[in-house]
N, C-alpha and C positions, 0 to 999 in steps of 0.2 A: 385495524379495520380499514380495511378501502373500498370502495365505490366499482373498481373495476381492476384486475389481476392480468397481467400477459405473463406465460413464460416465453424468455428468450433466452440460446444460447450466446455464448461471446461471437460466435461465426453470423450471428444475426447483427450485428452492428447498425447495417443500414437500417434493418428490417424494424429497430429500437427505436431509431429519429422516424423511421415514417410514424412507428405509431403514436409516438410525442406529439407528432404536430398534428394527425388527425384526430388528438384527442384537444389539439389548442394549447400543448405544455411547451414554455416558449425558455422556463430555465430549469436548470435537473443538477442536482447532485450524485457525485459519485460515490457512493462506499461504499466499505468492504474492501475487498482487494482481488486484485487478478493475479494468481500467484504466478513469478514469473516462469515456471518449471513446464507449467502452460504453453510456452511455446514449444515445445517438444509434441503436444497432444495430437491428434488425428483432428480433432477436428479445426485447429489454428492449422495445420498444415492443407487442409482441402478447405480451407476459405479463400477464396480469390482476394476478398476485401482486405479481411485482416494480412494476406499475405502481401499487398501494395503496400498497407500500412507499413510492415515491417519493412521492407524493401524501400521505403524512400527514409526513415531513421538510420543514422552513420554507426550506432551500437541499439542494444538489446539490454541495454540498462533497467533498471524501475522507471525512474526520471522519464528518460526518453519513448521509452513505450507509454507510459501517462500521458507524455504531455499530445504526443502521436494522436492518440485515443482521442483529448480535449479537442484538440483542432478539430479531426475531421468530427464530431459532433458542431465544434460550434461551426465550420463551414456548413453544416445541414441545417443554422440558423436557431440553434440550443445554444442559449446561455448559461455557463458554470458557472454555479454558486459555491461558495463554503462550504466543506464538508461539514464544518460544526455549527453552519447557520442556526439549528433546531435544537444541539443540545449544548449552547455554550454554559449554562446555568449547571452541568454537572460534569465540566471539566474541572477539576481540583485547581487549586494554585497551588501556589510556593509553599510548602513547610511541611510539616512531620504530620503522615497521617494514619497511625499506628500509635500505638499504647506505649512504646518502647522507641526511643530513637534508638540510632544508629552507635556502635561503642565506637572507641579509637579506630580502633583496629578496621572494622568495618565501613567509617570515615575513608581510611587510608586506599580499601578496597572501592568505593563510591568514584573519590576522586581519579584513582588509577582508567577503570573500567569506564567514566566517561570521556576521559581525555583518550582511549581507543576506540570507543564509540562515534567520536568527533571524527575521528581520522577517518574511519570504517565509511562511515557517512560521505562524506568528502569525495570521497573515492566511488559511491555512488554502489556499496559492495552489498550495504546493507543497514541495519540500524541497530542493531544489539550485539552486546557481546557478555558474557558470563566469567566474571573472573571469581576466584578465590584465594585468599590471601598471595594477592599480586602475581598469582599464575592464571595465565589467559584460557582458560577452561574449554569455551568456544565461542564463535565469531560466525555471526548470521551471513549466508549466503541464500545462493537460489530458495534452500527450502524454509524459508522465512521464518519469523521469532518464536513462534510456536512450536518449531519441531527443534529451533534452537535451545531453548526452553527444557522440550523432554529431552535432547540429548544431553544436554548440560545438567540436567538431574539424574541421569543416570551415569 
């Protein structure tokens, strides 16, 4: 429930902080995701704004579009908060949360697939990767972990 609803597209940017501040909202979180495949669309390509953004970023990373994005919000005087400010209390910790842990063998798959996950990361390429008995099945790019996800199951 809220008080008050705008739609904005991503090509609204400015249009987003003007209404933040004439509502008095002085910090805002971000979530959700802007997938990066997005930069190919019509309307990031007839946005003036979002196209300075990209144009003054050295790549077209997650990272670097993110953080691109933060700036000019907070140069419009918006403070970024935590993405998990609201929901830290149903972030899971550490351990087995499932009826069943992990067998050996599945162990061995765990360990494999996040020491490339690490790497993946790193590299800024992506953040998931799907293996199956120590074969790299697939490795998240542009179309992010959900369609990683259904490709890797299919």
């Amino acid at each position: 429930m809220v008080d008050k609803l705008y739609w904005v597209s991503l090509r609204d940017l400015d249009t987003m902080a003007g209404l933040f501040r004439g509502e008095g909202v002085t910090e805002v979180i971000m979530a959700g995701q802007i997938s990066p495949w997005r930069l190919f669309s019509r309307e990031v390509q007839e946005s003036p704004e979002i196209q300075e953004i990209l144009g003054r970023i050295r790549d077209k990373k997650a990272n670097s579009i993110f953080f691109a994005l933060a700036e000019r919000l907070e140069s419009q005087g918006l403070k970024l908060i935590d993405s998990t400010a609201f929901v830290k209390e149903h972030i899971p910790g550490p351990g087995q949360l499932t009826r069943r842990g992990p067998t050996a063998s599945e162990w061995e798959d765990i360990r494999f697939g996040m020491d490339l996950a690490k790497k993946v990361a790193a590299l800024d390429i992506g953040l998931s990767v799907a293996v199956k008995q120590k074969a790299i099945v697939a490795v998240e790019a542009l179309e992010g972990t959900d369609n990683l996800i259904r490709r890797a199951g299919a």
